[in-house]
C-alpha positions in Angstrom: 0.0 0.0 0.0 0.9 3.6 -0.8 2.5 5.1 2.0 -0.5 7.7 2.2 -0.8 11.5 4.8 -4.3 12.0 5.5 -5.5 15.4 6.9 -9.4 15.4 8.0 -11.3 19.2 8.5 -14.0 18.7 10.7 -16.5 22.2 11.5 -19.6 21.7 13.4 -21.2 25.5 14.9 -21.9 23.6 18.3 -18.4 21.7 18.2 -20.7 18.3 17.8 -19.2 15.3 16.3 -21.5 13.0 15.0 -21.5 9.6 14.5 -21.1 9.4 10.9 -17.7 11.4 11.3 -16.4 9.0 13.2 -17.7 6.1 10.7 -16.6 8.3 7.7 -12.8 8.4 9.7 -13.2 4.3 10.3 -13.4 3.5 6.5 -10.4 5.5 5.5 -7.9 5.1 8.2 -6.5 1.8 6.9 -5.8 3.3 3.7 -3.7 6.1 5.7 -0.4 5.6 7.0 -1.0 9.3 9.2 -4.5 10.8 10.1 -4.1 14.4 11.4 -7.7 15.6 12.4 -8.5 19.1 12.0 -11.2 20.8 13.9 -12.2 24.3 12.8 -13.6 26.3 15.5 -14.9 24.6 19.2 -15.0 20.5 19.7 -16.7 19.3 22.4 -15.4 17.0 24.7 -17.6 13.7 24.1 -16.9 14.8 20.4 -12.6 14.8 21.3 -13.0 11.6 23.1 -14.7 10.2 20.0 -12.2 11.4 17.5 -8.8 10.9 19.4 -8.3 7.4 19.1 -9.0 7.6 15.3 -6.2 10.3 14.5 -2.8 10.4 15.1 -2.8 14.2 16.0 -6.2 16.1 16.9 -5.7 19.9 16.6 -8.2 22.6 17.7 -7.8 25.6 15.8 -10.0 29.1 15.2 -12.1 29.0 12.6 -10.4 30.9 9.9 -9.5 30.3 6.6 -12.3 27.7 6.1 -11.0 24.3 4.9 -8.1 26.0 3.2 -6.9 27.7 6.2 -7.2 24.4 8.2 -5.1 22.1 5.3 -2.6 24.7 5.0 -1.6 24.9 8.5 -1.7 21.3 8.9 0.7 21.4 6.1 3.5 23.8 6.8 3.3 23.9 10.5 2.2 20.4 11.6 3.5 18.0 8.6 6.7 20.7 7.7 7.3 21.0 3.8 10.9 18.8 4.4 8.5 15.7 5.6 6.4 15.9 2.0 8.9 13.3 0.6 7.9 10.9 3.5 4.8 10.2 1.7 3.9 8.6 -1.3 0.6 10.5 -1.2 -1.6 13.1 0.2 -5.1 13.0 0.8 -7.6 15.8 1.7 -10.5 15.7 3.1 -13.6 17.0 5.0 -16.6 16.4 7.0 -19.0 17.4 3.7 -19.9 14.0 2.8 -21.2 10.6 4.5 -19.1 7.4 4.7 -19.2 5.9 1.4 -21.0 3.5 0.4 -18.2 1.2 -0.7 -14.8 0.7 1.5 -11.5 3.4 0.6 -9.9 0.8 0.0 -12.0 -0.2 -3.2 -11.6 3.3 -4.3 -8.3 3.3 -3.4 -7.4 0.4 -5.8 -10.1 1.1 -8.6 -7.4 4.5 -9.0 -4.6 2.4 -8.7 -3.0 2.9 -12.4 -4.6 5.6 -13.7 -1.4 7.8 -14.1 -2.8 11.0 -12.4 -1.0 13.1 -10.9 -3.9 13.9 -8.8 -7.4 13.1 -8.6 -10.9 13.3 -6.8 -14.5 11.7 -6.2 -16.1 14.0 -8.9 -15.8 17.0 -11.2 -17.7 20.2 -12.0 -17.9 21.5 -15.3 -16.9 24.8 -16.2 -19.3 27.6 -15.2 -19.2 31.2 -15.2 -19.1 31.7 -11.7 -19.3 35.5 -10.2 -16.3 36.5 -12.2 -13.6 37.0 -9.3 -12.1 33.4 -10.5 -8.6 34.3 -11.9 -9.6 33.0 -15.3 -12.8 35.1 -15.5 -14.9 32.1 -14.9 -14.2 28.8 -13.3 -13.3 25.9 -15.4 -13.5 22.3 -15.0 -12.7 21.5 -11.4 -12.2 18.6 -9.1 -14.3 19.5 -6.6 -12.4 19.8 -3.1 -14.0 17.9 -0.1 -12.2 14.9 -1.3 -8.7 15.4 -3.3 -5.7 13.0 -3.6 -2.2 14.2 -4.7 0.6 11.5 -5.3 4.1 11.7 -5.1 4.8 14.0 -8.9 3.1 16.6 -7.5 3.0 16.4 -3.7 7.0 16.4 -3.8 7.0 18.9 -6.3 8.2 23.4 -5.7 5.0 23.9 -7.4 3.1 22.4 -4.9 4.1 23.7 -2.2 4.3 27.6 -3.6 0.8 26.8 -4.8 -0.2 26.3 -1.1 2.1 29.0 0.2 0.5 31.5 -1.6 -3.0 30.6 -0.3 -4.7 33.7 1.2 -7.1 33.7 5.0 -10.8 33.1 2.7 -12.9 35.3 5.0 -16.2 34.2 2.8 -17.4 31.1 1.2 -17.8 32.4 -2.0 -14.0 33.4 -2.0 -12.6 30.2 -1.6 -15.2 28.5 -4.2 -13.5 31.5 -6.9 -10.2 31.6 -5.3 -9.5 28.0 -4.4 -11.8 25.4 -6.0 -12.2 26.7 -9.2 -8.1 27.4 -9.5 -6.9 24.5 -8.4 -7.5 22.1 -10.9 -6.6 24.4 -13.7 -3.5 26.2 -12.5 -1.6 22.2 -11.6 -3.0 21.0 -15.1 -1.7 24.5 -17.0 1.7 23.2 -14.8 1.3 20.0 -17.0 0.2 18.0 -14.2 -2.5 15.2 -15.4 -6.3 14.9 -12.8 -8.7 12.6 -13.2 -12.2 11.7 -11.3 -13.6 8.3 -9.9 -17.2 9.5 -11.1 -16.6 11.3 -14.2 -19.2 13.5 -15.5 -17.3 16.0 -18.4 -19.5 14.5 -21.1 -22.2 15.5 -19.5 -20.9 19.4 -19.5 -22.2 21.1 -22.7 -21.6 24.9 -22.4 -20.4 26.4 -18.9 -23.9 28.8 -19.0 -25.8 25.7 -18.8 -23.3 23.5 -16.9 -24.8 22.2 -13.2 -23.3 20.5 -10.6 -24.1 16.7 -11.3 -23.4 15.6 -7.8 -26.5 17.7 -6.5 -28.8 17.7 -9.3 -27.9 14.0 -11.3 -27.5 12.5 -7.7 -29.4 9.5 -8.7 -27.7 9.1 -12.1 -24.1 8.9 -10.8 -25.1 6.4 -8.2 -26.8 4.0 -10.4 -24.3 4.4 -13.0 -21.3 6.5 -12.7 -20.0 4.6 -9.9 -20.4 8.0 -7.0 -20.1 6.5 -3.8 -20.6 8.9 -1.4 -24.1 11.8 -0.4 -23.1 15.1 0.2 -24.5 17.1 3.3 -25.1 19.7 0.6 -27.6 17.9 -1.1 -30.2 18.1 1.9 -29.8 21.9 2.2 -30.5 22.1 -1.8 -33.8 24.2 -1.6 -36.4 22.6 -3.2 -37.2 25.0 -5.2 -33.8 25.1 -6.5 -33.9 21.1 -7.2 -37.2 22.0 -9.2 -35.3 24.2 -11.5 -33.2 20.9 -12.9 -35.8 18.5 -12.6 -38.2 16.5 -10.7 -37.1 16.8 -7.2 -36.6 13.4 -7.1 -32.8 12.7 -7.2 -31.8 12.9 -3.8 -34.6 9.9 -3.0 -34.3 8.2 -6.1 -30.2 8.6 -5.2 -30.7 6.7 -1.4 -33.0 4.4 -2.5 -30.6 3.1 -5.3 -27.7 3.1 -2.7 -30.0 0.5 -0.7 -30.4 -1.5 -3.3 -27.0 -1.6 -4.4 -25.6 -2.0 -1.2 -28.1 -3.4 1.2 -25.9 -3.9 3.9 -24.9 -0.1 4.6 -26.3 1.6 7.5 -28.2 5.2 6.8 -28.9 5.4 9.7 -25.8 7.8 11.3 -26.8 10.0 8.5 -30.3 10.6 9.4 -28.7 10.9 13.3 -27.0 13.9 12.0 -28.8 15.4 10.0 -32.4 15.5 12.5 -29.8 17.4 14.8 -29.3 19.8 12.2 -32.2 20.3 9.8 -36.0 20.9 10.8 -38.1 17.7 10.0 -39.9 19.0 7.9 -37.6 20.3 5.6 -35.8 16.4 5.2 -39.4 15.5 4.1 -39.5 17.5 2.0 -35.8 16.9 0.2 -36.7 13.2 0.5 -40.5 13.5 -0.7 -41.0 11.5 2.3 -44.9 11.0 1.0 -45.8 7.4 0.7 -48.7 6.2 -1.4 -49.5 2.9 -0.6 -51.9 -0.1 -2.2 -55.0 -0.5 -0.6 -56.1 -3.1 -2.9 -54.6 -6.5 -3.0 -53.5 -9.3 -0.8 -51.5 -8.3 2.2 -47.6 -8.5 0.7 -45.4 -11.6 2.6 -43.4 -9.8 4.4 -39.5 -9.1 3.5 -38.6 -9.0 7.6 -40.3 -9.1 10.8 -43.0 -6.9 11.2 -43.2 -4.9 14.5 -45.3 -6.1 16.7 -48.5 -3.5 16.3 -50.8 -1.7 18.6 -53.8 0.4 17.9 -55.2 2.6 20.0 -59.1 3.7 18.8 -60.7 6.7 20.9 -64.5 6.8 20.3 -67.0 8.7 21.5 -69.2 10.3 18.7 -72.0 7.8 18.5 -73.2 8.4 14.9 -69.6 7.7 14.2 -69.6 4.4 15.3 -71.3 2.2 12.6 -68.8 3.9 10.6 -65.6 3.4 12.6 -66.1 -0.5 13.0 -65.1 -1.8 9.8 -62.1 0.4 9.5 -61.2 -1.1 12.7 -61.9 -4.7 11.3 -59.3 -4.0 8.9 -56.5 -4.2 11.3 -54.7 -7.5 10.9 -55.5 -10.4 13.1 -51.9 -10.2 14.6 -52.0 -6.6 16.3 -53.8 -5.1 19.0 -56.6 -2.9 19.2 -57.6 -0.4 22.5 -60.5 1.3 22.6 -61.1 4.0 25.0 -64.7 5.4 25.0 -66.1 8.1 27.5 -68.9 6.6 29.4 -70.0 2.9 30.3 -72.8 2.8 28.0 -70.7 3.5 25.0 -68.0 1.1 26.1 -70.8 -1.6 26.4 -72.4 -0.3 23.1 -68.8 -0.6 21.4 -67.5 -3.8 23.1 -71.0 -5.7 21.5 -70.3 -4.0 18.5 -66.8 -6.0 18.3 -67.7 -9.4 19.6 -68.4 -10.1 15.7 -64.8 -8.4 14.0 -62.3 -8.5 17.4 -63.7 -10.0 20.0 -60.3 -9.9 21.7 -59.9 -6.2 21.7 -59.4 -4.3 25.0 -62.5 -1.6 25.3 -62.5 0.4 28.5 -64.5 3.7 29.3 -62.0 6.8 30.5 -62.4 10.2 32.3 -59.5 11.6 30.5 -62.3 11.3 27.3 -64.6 13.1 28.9 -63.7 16.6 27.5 -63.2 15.0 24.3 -59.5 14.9 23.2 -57.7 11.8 22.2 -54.0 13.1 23.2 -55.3 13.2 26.8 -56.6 9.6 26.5 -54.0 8.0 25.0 -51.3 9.2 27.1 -53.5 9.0 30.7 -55.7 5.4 29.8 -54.2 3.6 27.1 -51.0 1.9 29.1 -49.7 -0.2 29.4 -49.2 -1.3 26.1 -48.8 -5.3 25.2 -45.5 -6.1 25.9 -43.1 -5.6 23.2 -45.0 -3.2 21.0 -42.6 -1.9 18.9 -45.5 0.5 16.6 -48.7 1.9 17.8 -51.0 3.8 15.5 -53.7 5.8 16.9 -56.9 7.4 15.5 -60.4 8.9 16.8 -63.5 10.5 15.6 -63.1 13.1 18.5 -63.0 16.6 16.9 -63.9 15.8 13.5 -67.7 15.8 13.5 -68.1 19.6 14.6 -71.8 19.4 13.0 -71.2 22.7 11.0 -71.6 21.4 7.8 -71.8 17.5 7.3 -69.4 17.9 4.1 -66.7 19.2 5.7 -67.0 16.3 8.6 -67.3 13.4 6.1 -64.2 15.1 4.5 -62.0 15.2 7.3 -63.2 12.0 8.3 -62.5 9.9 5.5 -59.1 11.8 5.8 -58.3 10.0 8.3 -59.8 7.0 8.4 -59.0 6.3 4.7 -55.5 6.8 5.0 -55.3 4.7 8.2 -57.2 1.8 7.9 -58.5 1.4 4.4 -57.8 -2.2 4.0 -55.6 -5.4 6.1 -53.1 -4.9 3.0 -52.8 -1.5 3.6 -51.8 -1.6 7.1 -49.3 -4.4 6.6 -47.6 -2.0 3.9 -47.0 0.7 6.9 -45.6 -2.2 9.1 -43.6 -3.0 6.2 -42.3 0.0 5.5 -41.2 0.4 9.1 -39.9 -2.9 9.2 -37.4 -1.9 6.0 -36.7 1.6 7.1 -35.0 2.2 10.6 -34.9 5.9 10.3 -38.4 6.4 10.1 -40.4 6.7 13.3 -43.8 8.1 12.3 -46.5 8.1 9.5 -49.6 10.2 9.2 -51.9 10.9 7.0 -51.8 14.1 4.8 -52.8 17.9 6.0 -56.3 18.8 5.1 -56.5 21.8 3.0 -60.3 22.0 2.5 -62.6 24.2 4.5 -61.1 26.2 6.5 -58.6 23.8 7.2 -56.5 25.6 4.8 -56.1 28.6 7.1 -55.3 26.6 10.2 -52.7 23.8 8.7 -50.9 26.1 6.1 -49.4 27.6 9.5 -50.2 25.5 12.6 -47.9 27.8 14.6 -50.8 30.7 14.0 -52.7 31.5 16.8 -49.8 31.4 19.5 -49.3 27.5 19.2 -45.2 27.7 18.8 -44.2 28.9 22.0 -45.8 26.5 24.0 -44.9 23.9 21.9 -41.4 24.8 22.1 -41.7 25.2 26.3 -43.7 21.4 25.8 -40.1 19.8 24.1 -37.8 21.8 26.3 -40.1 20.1 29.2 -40.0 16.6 27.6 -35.8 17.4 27.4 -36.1 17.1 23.2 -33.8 19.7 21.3 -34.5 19.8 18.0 -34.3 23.2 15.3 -37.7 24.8 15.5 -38.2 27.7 13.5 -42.0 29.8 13.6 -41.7 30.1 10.1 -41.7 26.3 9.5 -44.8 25.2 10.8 -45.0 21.1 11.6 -46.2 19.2 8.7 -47.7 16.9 11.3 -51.5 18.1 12.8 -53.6 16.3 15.2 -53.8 12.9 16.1 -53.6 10.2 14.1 -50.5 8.5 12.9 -48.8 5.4 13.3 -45.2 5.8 15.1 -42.8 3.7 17.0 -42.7 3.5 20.6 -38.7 4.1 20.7 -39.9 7.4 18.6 -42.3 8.3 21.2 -40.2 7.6 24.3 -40.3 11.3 25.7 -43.7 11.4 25.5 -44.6 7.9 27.5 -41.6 8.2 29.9 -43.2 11.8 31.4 -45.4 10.9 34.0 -48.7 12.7 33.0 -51.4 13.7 35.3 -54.8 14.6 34.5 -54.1 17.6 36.7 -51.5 18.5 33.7 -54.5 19.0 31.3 -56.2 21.9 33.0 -53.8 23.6 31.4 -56.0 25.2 27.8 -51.9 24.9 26.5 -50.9 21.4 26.7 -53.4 19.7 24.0 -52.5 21.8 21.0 -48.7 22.2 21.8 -49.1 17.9 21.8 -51.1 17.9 18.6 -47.9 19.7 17.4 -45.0 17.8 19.3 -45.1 14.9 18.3 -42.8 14.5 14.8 -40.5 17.0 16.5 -40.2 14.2 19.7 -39.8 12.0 17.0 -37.0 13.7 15.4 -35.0 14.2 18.8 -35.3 10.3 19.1 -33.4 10.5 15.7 -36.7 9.3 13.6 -37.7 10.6 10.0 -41.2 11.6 9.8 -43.8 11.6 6.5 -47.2 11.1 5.1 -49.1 7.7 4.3 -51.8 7.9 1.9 -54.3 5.8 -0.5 -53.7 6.2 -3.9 -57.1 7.7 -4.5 -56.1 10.6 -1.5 -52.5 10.9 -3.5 -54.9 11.5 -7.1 -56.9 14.0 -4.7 -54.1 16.2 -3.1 -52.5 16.3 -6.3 -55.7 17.8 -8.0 -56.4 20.1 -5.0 -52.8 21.4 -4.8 -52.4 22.0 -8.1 -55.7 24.0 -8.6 -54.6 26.0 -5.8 -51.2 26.7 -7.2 -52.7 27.8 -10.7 -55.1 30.3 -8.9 -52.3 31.5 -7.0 -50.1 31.8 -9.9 -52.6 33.3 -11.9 -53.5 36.2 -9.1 -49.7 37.3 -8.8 -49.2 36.9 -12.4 -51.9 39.6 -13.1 -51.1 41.7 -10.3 -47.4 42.1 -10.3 -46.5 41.2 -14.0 -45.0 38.0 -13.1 -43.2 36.1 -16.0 -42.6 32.1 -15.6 -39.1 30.7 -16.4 -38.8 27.8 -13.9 -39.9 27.8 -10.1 -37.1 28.9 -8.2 -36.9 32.2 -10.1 -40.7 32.8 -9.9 -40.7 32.3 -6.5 -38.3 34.5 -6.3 -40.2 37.3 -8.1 -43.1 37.5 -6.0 -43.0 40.4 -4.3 -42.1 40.8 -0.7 -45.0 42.4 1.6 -43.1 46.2 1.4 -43.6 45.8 -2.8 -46.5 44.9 -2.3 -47.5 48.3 -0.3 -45.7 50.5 -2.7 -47.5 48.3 -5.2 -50.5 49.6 -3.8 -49.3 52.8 -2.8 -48.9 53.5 -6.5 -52.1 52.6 -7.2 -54.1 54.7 -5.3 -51.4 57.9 -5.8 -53.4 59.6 -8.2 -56.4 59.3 -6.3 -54.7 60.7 -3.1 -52.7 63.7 -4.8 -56.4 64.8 -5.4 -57.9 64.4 -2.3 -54.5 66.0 -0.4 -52.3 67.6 -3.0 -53.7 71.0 -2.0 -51.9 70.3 1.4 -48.5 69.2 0.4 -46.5 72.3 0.9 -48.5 72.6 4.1 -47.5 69.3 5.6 -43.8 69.8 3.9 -43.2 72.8 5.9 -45.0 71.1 9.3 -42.1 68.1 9.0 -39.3 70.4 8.3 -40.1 72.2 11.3 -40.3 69.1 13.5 -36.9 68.0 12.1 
């Protein structure tokens, strides 16, 4: 093996390690001769303990310079430019990217050969960047979270006046000019050869249309360009931003081949990190976590063990019950039902009613139903659960019929309901898929957006709901980014989630005296994917496919009349998503759009006073 120097930038704001560093740092170090471990910034001390034993030096340094700064002081003042010749090769690297999918070493040796002089993971095609580049735009470039130079060029004046000459980057934007898009060029222009272990140059046409493949062909290079690793990068993409290049479905389509390709690797130090980092919602939406499932059908054999499965049914709407009881005889024969009612009668009423579908099923009356609200119920009267449940689903008719207008009942009813419990096939497909997928903790059904459901879940934070559901998780001990202007995607009570998910929740020791509080209920309604997510869980929608054909209708009719109404008030002009998006106007355009509007007709109302109220302010002033 190549005698190989390996020097690691780590940068995390809150000096947090995860796990998938220290994984990512596991797969190379064999390949590596000498780790240095550089760590931008602050590094926490369970985050030092974890990295230590993986380098050979571990240095702490300010957090200037970006990765640059970092490599180039591990360089000169670590390494010393008279130990360069120790080495065969140098490798560079940073935290950007997940353990790959496929050992170093594989990498490694598939490079073995090639004659470069120095090489990478994968390439950018030329673009014109913002025109501080040295070359007036940046040309094809290795891209630099993962470089390798051997001995030609690592031993060589050029390389180390190259370095020498690297400024302190004080922006982002200044290394991607200054130091990615020069690097490749000014070695080759030195006749130095490069190559790439994904190669995507064909796919470069002219640098004004050029992309970066990595993001936006994620999929592609996985499946067939041999890329073995998923940037960090490509869960911050907007999607917006993914919608100007395509579908929005690379990054899913990209994981979803990686499982298939390699069934064995574990995603879920990934999804650790990033439901520290990013808001649940936002990953659902990057990974179009939206599952439309077959209600039709025999129930599938299953692939692995399903969880073992407890549903918990609160009733207490009695022209709901006929309707209730053969959604509830749809659950398979190898789960458990609870159902917690209000008052003895309707526990007797319900417990006849399923003598003929589940005679087994536990159906006990509860005060904590007496004012109605399911959340109270199931976290005061439905324990303990069957030992070993691993998944428990819960749903109610508490709430929906509000006897306003029967349409909108039936409609938020079958909402539910439909997307629950439509068939025994169905509900083995949500075991299933939680059986398959260890990152995912919870499954609901879609957001209504009839009625005037469309006022209260486009923003459930309105009305004063996010503070007390961010004093609710602080409470429960979950820390997870909240942000008011990401409301949870996630509304009211019915969902199937695992109990490792909901942990938090069932560990707290509730009271009923906790629910005088008018607070609690809606901050739970709202907690729950967010407790979830601080268990490390992935949440998303389950839905029918004839719920699927009807949001997609719905939405789409509500995004032409939107469309429509800023395109004739503003002068809007379509290209492609992001940029539209980005041309509706903010609320002050909006007021001088107005303002504007009604000028003429206010200059002739008030013009005779303008020199009048001219000389009043220049007098105050």
């Amino acid at each position: 093996m190549a005698k190989r120097l390996g020097i690691f930038l780590f940068f995390d704001a809150d000096g947090i390690a995860d796990g998938y560093v220290a994984d990512l740092l596991r797969s190379i170090r064999p390949c590596l001769s000498r780790l240095l471990v550089v760590a931008n910034g602050k590094l926490a001390d369970a985050s030092r303990a974890l990295l230590a034993p993986l380098a050979d030096e571990l240095v702490v340094r300010p957090n200037e310079g970006f990765d640059t700064g970092a490599w180039k002081e591990a360089l000169f003042e670590r390494v010393g430019e008279a130990h360069f010749a120790d080495y065969d090769e140098l490798v560079l690297l940073n935290d950007s990217f997940f353990e790959p999918f496929r050992p170093f070493a594989d990498i490694f040796r598939a490079m073995e050969g090639d004659g470069a002089d120095f090489w990478g993971l994968s390439v950018h095609g030329p673009i014109p960047g913002d025109g501080t580049c040295p070359y007036g735009f940046r040309p094809d470039y290795l891209q630099t979270y993962f470089l390798v130079f051997r001995a030609r060029l690592f031993h060589s004046a050029d390389f180390a006046a190259f370095w020498k000459k690297q400024p302190r980057y004080k922006t982002f934007r200044s290394v991607a000019e200054g130091f990615g898009g020069v690097l490749t060029r000014h070695f080759a222009d030195l006749g130095y050869s490069w190559s790439a272990y994904s190669d995507t140059r064909d796919l470069d046409t002219v640098p004004e249309r050029n992309y970066d493949h990595h993001t936006h062909d994620l999929a592609e290079m996985v499946e067939h360009r041999r890329y073995p690793v998923i940037k960090r990068r490509s869960f911050r993409v907007a999607k917006a931003q993914y919608l100007a290049h395509g579908d929005a479905t690379t990054l899913p389509k990209a994981l979803a081949a990686a499982h298939a390709k390699y069934p064995a690797y574990d995603f879920r130090p990934m999804f650790r990190h990033l439901l520290r980092k990013y808001a649940a919602a936002d990953l659902k939406e990057a990974l179009n976590l939206d599952f439309v499932l077959p209600a039709d059908g025999p129930p599938p054999a299953p692939a692995a063990p399903r969880p073992r499965t407890l549903l918990v049914a609160c009733l207490v709407r009695e022209e709901s019950f006929s309707r209730t009881l053969p959604y509830l005889a749809n659950l398979p024969r190898d789960c458990a039902l609870k159902v917690l009612t209000d008052s003895e009668p309707h526990r007797a009423r319900l417990a006849e009613a399923l003598s003929a579908v589940r005679p087994e099923a536990e159906v006990a009356a509860t005060d904590a139903l007496a004012g109605g609200h399911e959340m109270e119920a199931f976290l005061l009267a439905a324990r303990p659960f069957p030992e070993g449940t691993e998944l428990v689903g819960l749903v109610h008719d508490t709430g929906i019929f509000r006897g306003d207008r029967p349409c909108v009942d039936d409609a938020t009813f079958r909402l539910q309901w439909d997307n629950m419990l439509p068939s025994v096939a169905y509900v083995q497909r949500v075991r299933d898929l939680f059986a398959s997928t260890p990152w995912l903790g919870l499954l609901a059904p879609p957001l209504a957006n009839h009625a005037d459901f469309f006022k209260a879940d486009l923003n459930a934070w309105s009305g004063g709901r996010f503070k007390p559901a961010a004093a609710l998780l602080a409470k429960l001990g979950v820390s997870v980014p909240l942000d008011p202007s990401r409301p949870p995607f996630v509304l009211g009570n019915a969902w199937w989630v695992r109990t490792d998910a909901l942990a938090p929740l069932l560990s707290h020791g509730w009271t009923a005296r906790d629910f005088d509080d008018a607070a609690l209920l809606p901050a739970l309604e709202r907690a729950v994917p967010f407790v979830a997510q601080g268990r490390s869980y992935a949440s998303g929608w389950t839905m029918t496919a004839e719920t699927a054909a009807t949001q997609v209708s719905n939405l789409r009719c509500m995004l032409d009349l939107s469309a429509r109404r800023f395109t004739a008030a503003f002068g809007l002009r379509f290209t492609d998503f992001a940029s539209y998006f980005r041309a509706i106007p903010s609320p002050k355009a909006v007021f001088l759009h107005c303002l504007k509007s009604v000028r003429p007709a206010l200059s002739r109302r008030f013009g005779r006073h303008a020199c009048r109220i001219r000389r009043f302010f220049r007098r105050r002033a």
